[in-house]
N, C-alpha and C positions, 0 to 999 in steps of 0.2 A: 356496781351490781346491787339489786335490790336483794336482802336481807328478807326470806319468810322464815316464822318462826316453825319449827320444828312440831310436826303431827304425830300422828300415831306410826311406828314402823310397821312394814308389812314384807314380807320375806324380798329377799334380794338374790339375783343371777345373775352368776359372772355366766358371759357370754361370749363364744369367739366370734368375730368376722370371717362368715364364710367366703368374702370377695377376698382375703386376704390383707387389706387395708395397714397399716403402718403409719401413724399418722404424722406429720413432722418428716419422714421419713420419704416412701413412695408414691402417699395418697396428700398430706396437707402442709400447706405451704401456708407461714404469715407474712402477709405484706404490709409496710409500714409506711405509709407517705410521709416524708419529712417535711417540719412547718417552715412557714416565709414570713416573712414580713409584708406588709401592702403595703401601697405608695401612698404618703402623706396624705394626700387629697381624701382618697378613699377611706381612709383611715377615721375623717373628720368629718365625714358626710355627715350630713344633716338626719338624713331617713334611713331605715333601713330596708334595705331592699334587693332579693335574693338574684345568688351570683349562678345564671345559667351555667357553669361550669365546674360545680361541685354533683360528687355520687347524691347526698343526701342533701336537703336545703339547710342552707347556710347564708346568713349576711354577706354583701360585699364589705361592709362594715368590719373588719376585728382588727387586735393585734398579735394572735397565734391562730393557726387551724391546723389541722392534720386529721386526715383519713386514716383508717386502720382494717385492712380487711383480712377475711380467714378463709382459704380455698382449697379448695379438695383436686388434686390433679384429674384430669379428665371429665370436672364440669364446669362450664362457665363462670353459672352465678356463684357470688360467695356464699358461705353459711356464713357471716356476720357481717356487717359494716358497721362500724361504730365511727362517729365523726365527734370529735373535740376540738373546742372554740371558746377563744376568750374575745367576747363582743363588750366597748367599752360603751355602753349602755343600760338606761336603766334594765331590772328585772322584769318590771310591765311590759316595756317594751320588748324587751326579746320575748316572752310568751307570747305576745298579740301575735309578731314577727312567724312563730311557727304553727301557732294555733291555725292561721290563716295560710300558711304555706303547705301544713298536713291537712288541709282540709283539702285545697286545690284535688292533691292526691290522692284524696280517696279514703286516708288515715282516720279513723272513729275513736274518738277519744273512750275510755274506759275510766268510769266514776270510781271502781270498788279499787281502794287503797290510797286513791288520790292524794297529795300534796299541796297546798297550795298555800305558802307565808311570805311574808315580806321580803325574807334573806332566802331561800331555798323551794321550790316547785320540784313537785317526781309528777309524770304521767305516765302513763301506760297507755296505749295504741293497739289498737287491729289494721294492720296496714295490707294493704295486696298481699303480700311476700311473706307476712306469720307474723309474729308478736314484734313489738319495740316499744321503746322507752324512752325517755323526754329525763333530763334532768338539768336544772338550773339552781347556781347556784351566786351570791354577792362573793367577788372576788377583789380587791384592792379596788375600791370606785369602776370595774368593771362583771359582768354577767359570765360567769365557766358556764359553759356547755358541752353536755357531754348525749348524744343522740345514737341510739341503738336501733337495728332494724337486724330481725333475725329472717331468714330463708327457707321457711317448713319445707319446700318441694328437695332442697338442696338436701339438708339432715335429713328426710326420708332415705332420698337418694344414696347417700353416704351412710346410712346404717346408723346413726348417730340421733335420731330422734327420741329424746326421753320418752316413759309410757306419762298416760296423764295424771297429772299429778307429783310426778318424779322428778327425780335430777337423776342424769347420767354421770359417769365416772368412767374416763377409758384410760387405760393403761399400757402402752408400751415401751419396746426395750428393741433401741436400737444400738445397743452395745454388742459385745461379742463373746460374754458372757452372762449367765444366769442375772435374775434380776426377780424380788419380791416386793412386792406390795402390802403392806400392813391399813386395812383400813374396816372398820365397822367388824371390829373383832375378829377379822380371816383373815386370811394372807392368799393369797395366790402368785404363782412363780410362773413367769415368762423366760423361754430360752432366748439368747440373742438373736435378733433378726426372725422370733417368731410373731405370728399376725397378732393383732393388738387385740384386746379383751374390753366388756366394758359390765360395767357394773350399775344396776338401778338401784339409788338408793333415795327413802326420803328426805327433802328441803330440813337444812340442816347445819350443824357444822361439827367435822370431822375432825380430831386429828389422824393425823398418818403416819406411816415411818417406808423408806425405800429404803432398802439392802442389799447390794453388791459386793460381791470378794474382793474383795483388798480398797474394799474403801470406806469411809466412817458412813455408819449410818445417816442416813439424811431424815431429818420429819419437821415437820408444817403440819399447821391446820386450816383445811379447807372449807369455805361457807358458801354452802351450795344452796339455789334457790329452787324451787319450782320449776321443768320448763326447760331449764337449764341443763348446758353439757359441760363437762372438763377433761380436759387431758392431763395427767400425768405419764413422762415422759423418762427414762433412762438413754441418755445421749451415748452419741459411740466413745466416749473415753469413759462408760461408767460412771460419770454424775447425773448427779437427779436435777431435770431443770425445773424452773418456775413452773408451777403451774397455767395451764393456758386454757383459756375462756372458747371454746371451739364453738356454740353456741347458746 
């Protein structure tokens, strides 16, 4: 995730889900595609050249890949895809490789913030579907890729769209009892199994603390960007999970 630095604060709303929503829970689901290996051959090609059979464009070329997406029960599209790939290729090459395959697409490259070194590329993208992001990185004599495509209609849809300029924060608690959230100096308390809350706050970074009865405090600190959503989550036995990147 791209890191923006921290603006001016401007007031913040904790907000309920009037659909009800519960995220993890009723309404959002992560699905994780597990990586393969390719067959020799493919592995060794010569060129690179994109595999009709991936969500996002990818090389037939790698030696890991895996898809990662974030879904909201009762709509199709995901609110994220993120695709990671390690292409054993130079760095030129895998940028030509997408530059030309997002363009196919329709994907409009975006200059402000750009990236562009010998060992490491960041881009930013306007794709059909809402914002994404390009990053390439030199990885043992091979290319890490990691490609994001976010889903405006979906986060509309799902309630979960930051205002502009903001990062979102949602919180719930799918425990079965109480559950607070300490973050940007307030607290707010979710009963078990009540609809999930969210919080606008500016690109930034948090620390936080979650607190449930009879259990140790939990706290992290979260680096929220522009644009961006997250869910913080109390699980049904009462632990605080990992933060999750919802879009």
């Amino acid at each position: 995730m791209r890191t923006v630095r921290s603006g001016a604060h401007t007031p913040a709303r904790w907000r309920a889900f009037a659909c009800g929503l519960v995220f993890l829970a009723s309404c959002l689901l992560a699905a994780t595609a597990s990586a393969w290996a390719p067959h020799v051959s493919v592995l060794f090609s010569a060129e690179l050249t994109p595999d009709p059979e991936t969500k996002l464009p990818a090389p037939t070329r790698y030696s890991y890949r895996g898809i990662h997406t974030t879904v909201v029960s009762g709509i199709e599209a995901p609110l994220r895809t993120r695709l990671e790939a390690t292409v054993p290729a130079d760095l030129g090459d895998v940028l030509a490789f997408y530059r030309t395959e997002l363009g196919k697409l329709g994907w409009q490259e975006q200059h402000d913030g750009a990236v562009i070194a010998t060992d490491r590329v960041q881009l930013a993208f306007a794709s059909p579907l809402g914002p994404a992001l390009l990053e390439l990185h030199r990885k043992e004599g091979s290319t890490a890729v990691e490609l994001v495509q976010k889903n405006s209609d979906t986060a509309t849809r799902a309630n979960v769209m930051p205002e502009p300029g903001q990062a979102k924060v949602v919180f719930s608690n799918i425990g079965e009892t109480d559950a607070a959230l300490t973050i940007d100096a307030r607290t707010i308390t979710r009963a078990g199994g009540a609809n999930a809350v969210a919080l606008d706050l500016p690109p930034g970074k948090y620390p936080y603390e979650v607190n449930v009865p009879g259990h140790a405090a939990h706290t992290n600190i979260l680096v929220i960007a522009a644009g961006d959503t997250w869910e913080l989550t109390v699980g049904r036995d009462g632990d605080a999970w990992s933060p999750l990147h919802l879009y």
